[in-house]
C-alpha positions in Angstrom: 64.5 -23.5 -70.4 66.9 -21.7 -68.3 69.8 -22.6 -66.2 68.2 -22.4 -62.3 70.5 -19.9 -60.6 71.9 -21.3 -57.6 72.8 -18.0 -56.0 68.6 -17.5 -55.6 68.1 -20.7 -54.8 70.6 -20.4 -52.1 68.6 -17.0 -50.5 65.3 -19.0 -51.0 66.5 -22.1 -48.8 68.0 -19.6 -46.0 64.5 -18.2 -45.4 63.1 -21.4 -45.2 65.6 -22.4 -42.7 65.3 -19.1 -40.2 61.7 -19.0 -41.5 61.9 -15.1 -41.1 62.9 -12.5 -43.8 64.8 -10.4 -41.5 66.7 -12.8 -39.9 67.6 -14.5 -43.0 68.9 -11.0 -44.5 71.1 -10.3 -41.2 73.0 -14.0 -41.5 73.2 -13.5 -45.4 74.6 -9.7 -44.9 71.8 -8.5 -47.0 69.0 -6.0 -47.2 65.6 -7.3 -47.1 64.6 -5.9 -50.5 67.2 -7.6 -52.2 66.4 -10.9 -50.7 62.5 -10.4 -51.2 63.6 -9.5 -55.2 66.4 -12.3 -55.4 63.6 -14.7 -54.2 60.5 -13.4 -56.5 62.8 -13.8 -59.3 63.1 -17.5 -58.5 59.5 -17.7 -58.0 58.9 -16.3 -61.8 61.8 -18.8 -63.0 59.8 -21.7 -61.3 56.2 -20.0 -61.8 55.1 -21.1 -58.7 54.4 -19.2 -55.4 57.2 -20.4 -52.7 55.9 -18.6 -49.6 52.3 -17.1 -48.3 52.5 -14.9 -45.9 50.2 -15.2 -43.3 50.2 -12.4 -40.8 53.4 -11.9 -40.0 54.6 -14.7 -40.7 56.0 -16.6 -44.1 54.9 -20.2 -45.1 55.9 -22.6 -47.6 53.3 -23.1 -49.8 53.1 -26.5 -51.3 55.6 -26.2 -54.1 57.9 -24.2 -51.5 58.0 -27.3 -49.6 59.1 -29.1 -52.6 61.8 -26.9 -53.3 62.7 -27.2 -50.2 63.7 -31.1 -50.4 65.2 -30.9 -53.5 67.4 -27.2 -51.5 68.4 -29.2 -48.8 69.9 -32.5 -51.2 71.9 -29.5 -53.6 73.4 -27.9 -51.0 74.0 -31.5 -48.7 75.7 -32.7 -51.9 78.2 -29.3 -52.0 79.0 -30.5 -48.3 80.0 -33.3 -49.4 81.7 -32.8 -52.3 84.0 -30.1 -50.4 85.1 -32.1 -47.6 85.3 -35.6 -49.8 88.2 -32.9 -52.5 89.3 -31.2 -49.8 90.2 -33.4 -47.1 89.4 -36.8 -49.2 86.7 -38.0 -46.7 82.5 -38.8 -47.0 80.9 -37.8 -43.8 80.7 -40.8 -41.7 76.6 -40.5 -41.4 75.1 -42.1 -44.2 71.5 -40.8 -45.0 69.2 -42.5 -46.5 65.6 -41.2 -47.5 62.5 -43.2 -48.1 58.6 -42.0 -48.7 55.7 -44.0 -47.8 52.1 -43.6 -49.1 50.6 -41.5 -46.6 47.3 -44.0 -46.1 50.2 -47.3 -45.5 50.5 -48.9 -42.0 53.0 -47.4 -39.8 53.2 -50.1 -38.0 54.8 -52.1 -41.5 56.8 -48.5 -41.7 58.3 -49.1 -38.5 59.1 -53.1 -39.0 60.5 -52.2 -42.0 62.6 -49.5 -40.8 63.5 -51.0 -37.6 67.0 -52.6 -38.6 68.3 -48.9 -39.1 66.3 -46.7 -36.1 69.8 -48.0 -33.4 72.4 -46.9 -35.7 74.1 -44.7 -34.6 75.8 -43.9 -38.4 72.4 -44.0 -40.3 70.3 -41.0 -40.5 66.5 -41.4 -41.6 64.7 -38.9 -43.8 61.1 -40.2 -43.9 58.4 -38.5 -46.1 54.8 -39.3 -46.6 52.4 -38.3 -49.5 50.6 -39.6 -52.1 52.2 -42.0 -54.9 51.8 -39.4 -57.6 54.3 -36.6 -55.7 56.2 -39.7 -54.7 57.4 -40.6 -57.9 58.0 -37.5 -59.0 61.0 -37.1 -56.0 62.1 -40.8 -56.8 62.5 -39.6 -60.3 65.1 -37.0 -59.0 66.4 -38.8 -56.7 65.4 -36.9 -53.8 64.6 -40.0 -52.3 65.9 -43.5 -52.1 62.6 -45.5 -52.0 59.4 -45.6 -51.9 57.3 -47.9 -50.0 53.8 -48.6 -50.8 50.4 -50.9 -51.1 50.1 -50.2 -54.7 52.1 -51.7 -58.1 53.6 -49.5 -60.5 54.6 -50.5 -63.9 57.9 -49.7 -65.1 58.0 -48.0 -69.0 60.5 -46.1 -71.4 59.6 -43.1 -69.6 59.1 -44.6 -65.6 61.9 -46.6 -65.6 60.9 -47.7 -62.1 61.6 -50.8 -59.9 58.7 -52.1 -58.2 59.6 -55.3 -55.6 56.8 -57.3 -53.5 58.4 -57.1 -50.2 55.5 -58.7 -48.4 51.8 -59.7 -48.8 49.3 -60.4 -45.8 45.8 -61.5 -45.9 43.3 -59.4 -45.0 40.8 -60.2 -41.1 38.1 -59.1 -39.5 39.4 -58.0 -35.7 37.3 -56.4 -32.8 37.1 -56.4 -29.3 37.1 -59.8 -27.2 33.7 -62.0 -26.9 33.0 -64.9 -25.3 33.7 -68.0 -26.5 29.6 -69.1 -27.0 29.3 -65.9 -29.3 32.0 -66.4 -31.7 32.3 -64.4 -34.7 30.0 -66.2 -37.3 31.6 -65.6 -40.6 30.2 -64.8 -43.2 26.8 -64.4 -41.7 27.2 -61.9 -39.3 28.8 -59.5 -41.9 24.9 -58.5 -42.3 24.2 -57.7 -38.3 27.6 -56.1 -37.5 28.6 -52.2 -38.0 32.0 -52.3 -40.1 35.0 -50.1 -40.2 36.0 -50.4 -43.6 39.5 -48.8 -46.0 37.9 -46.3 -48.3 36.0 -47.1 -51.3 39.7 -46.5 -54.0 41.4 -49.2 -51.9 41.8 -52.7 -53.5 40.7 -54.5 -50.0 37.8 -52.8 -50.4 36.8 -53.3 -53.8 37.6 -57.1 -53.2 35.6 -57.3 -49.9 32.4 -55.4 -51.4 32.7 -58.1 -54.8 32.6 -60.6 -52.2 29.6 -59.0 -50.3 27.8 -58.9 -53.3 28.5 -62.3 -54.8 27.3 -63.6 -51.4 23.8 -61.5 -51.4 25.6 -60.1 -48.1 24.3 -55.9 -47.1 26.6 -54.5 -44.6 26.2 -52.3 -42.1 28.8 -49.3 -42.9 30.1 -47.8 -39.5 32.9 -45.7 -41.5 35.0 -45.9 -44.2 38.7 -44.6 -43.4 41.5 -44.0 -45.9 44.0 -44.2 -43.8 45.1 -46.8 -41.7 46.2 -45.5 -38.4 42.9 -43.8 -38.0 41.0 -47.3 -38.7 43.3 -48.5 -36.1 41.9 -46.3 -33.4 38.6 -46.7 -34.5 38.9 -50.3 -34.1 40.5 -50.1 -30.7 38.1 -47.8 -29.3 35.1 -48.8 -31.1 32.4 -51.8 -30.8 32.9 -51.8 -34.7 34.3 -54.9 -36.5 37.1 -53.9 -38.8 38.9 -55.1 -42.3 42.5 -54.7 -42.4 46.1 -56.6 -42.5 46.6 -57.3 -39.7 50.1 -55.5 -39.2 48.1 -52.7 -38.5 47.1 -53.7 -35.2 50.1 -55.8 -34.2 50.5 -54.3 -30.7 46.4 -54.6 -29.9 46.3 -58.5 -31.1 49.2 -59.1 -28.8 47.8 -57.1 -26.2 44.6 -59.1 -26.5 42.6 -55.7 -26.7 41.3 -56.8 -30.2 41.1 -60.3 -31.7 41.0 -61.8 -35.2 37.7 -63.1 -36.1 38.1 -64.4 -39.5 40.5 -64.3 -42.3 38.5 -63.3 -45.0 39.4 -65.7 -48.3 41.1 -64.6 -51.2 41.6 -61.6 -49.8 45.2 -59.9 -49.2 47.0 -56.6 -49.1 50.1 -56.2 -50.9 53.3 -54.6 -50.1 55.4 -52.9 -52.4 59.6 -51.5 -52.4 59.6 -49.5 -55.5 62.9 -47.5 -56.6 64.6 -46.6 -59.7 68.1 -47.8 -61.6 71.3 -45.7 -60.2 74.6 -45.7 -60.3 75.5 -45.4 -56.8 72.8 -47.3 -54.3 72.6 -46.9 -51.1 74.2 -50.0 -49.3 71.4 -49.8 -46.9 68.8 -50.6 -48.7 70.0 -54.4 -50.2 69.9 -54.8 -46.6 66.7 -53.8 -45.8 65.3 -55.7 -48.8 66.5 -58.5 -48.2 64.5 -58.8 -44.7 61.8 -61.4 -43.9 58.4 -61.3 -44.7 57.8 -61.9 -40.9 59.8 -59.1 -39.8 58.3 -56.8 -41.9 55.0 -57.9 -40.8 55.5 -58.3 -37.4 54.2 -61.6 -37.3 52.7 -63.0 -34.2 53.8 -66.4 -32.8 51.1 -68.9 -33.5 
């Protein structure tokens, strides 16, 4: 395979930045043409498409964005290597970059983050996306860690690190009732419209094997994949919902919604996973080394 030249690379990652051809080829002292064939010649080296163009306009196309991250790590890098041989100092920001599964609570996100978001020498690069894409910028290290509600296995060829950083059970929460209507669980599962995690989730594989072992036919209001939309639902809907219930910290402490039951057997795993390096980020030990409670925003009993 051949050597990626840096020199295109460089021309690609200026577009992306202005986000305009022309602009790009005024900073860089160059004639449109030449940037337009300095970056199709990268695109044939890669074989993938790094811009539409719609209208106007250009647009990173999915691997564009991709290239982008791993652009904008290169070239930090070079800053950083020049002033640290030059002038024999790192840059006093540290940065430290961590993806979450898109569907994950951003509520746990934010807990788990929250030791870092005052600092004042910490900057945050914070990525979402599904595990699979994940990985594959772990694997590059294009990010630090990975934060997630599903286990990975470490092989020869996935050397990853995969650390249980907290595990909640899973509740049934809705709006406020009375005290003489109390939730009745599990017999009201059957008269109740339910916001449920989507069908590939391990809650709700577990809660429809319970279901079924109890003879128990819900009533499906919605099934949501991800869980800041179930949040909303649940806050603004006379549905009952199944979830951790980090996910609707501020509403249980608000008293908008309520826990009705903790359903048994039942809980949602959260997972740190990284890879061996050299050099890790100080940060991170620190981060890992946090509470269960923090990171769950438990509430006072």
């Amino acid at each position: 395979m051949p050597r990626l030249n840096f020199h295109h690379l460089h021309y690609f990652w200026a577009v992306a930045k202005e986000g305009n051809l022309t602009r790009a080829a005024s900073r860089l002292n160059v004639s449109q043409s030449a940037l337009s064939a300095q970056i199709k010649q990268l695109e044939d080296q890669l074989g993938q498409p790094l811009f539409a163009r719609i209208g106007r306009s250009l647009q990173l196309t999915e691997a564009g964005q991709l290239a982008l991250g791993y652009a904008d790590s290169i070239f930090a890098a070079g800053t950083e290597l020049q002033a640290l041989l030059r002038e024999g100092r790192r840059d006093d920001r540290q940065v430290l970059r961590i993806g979450a599964v898109s569907t994950l609570s951003r509520n746990f996100q934010e807990n788990f983050l929250r030791p870092l978001l005052e600092r004042t020498d910490v900057e945050l690069v914070l990525q979402s996306g599904n595990l699979v894409d994940l990985l594959a910028r772990l694997r590059v290290h294009t990010l630090d860690l990975i934060l997630s509600n599903q286990r990975v296995h470490a092989s020869t060829d996935s050397p990853w690190r995969c650390q249980r950083i907290a595990r909640q059970p899973v509740s049934l929460v809705g709006k406020p009732r009375p005290k003489r209507n109390a939730f009745r669980f599990p017999a009201e599962l059957a008269e109740v419209p339910l916001l449920l995690p989507g069908r590939d989730n391990d809650i709700r594989a577990g809660f429809d094997l319970m279901c079924e072992q109890l003879g128990i036919r819900y009533r499906l209001r919605a099934e949501v994949d991800d869980m800041a939309l179930l949040r909303l639902l649940a806050r603004d809907s006379d549905s009952v919902a199944l979830l951790p219930t980090v996910v609707v910290q501020d509403e249980l402490r608000s008293g908008s919604l309520v826990e009705y039951a903790v359903v048994p057997d039942l809980h949602e795993n959260f997972y740190a996973i990284s890879v061996q390096r050299q050099f890790s980020p100080p940060m991170l030990k620190a981060l890992l080394k946090q509470s269960e409670a923090d990171v769950l925003g438990s509430l006072p009993g």
